[in-house]
C-alpha positions in Angstrom: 38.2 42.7 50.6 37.8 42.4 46.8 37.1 39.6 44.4 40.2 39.5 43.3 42.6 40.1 46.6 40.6 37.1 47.4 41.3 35.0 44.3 45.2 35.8 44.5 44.9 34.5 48.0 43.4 31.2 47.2 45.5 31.0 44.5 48.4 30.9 46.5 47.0 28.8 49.2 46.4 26.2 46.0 49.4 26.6 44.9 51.2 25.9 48.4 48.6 22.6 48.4 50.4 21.1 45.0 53.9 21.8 46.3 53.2 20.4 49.3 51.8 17.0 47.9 54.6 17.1 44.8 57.1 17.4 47.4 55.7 14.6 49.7 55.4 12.5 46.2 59.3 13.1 45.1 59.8 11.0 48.6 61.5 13.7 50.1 61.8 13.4 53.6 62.9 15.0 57.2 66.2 14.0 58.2 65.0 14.5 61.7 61.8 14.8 63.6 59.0 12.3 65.2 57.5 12.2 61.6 60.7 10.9 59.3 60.3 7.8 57.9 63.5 6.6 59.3 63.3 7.5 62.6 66.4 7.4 64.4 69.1 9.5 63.3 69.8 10.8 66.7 70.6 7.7 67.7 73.0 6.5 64.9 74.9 9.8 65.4 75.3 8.7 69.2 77.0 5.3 67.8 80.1 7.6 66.2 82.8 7.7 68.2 84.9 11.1 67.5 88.3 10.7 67.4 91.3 13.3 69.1 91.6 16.6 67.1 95.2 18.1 67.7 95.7 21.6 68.9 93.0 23.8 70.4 91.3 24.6 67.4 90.9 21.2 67.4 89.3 20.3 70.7 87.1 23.2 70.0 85.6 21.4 67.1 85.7 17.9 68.7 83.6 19.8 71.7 81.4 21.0 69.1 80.9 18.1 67.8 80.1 15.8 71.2 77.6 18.6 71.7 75.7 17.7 68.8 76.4 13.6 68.2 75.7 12.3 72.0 72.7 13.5 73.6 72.8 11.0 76.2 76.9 9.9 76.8 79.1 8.5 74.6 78.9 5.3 73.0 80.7 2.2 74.7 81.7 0.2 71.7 81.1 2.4 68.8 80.7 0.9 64.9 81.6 3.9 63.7 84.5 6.5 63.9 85.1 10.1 62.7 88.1 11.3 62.1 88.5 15.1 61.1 91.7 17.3 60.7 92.0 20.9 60.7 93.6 23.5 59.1 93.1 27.4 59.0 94.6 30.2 57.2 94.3 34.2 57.4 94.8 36.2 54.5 94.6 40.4 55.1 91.9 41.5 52.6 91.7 45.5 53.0 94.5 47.8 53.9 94.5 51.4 55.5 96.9 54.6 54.4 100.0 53.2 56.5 100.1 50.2 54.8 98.6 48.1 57.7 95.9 45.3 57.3 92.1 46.8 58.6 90.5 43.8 57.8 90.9 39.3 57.1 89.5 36.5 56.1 90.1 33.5 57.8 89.5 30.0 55.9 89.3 26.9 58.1 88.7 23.8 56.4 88.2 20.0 57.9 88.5 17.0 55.7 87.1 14.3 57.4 86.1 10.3 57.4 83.7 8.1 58.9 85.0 4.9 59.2 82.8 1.7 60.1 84.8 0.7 62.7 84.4 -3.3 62.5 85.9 -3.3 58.7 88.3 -0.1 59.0 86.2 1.1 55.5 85.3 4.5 54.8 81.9 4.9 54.1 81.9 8.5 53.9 84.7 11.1 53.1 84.2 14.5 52.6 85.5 17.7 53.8 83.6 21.1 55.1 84.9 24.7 54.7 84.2 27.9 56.6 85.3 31.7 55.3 84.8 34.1 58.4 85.8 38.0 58.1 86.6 40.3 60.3 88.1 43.6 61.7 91.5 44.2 62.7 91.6 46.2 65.1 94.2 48.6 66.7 93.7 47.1 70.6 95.8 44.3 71.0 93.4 42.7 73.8 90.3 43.6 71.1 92.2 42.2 68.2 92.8 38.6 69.9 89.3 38.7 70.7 88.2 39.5 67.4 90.4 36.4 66.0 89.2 34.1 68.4 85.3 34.8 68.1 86.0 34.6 64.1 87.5 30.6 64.8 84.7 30.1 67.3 82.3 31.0 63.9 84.2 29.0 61.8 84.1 26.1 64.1 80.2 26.4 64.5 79.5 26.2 61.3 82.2 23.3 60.1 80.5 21.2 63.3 76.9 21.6 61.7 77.7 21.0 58.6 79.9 17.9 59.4 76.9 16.4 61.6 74.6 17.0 59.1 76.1 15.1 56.7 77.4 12.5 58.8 73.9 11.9 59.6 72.1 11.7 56.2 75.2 9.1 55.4 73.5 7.4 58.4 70.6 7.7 57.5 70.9 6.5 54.0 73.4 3.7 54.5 70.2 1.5 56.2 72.2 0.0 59.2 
């Protein structure tokens, strides 16, 4: 190896060094893990209670979300409550010759609350989108599929990002 293959790689192992110990410095820290300062996240997103979802889309999401919050059951008396809504929409993005729609975008969105359950105030409201596109296709069995493995996407990534920030709200509130 030469002199200077070598040099560029110590360079870059330095340079990983100084990141590493300017990020550590900027008090950034894991939101989860054994070595997080404030250990315990799991186990304020266990305390949330999740409220009903109407409609099936709905208890998809709520499922979703269960899967993530409670890791051991679900709370007994819960000091805070979640409550998300749900609305979707498809929109035909590309058409074919005859005039008929080939492929769609669906937008889900969920605006949601947690509430502190003991004062009814919200300490955290936000909302969390998904865009999902797909095919449409000419099988009518194959199409449903295709639309119902889009909302399964969509749902997926509304429940992580919902949990995430529910628990960095957690996390930073100090309870």
């Amino acid at each position: 190896m030469s002199r200077r293959t070598l040099l560029r790689r110590a360079g870059g192992f330095g340079a990983l060094a100084v990141a590493a110990a300017l990020t550590a410095a900027c008090g950034f820290q894991p939101l989860y893990g054994s070595s997080s300062a404030r250990a315990g996240v799991s186990e304020k997103l266990a305390q949330v209670e999740i409220t009903n979802i109407p409609n099936r889309y709905g208890q998809q999401l709520r499922n979703n979300l269960i899967d993530r919050f409670y890791r051991d059951g679900r709370p007994t008396m819960s000091p805070y409550r979640l409550e998300v809504g749900l609305s979707a929409t498809e929109q035909k993005l590309a058409l074919r010759k005859d005039s008929t729609a080939e492929r769609a975008q669906l937008a889900v969105v969920a605006p949601f609350r947690l509430i502190e359950s003991a004062t009814g105030r919200a300490l955290f409201t936000g909302s969390s989108r998904a865009l999902i596109s797909y095919n449409i296709l000419e099988e009518q069995y194959a199409s449903v599929v295709t639309v119902d493995n889009a909302y399964d996407r969509a749902l997926v990534q509304i429940a992580d990002d919902i949990t995430n920030r529910v628990a960095m709200t957690l996390n930073n509130s100090g309870t």
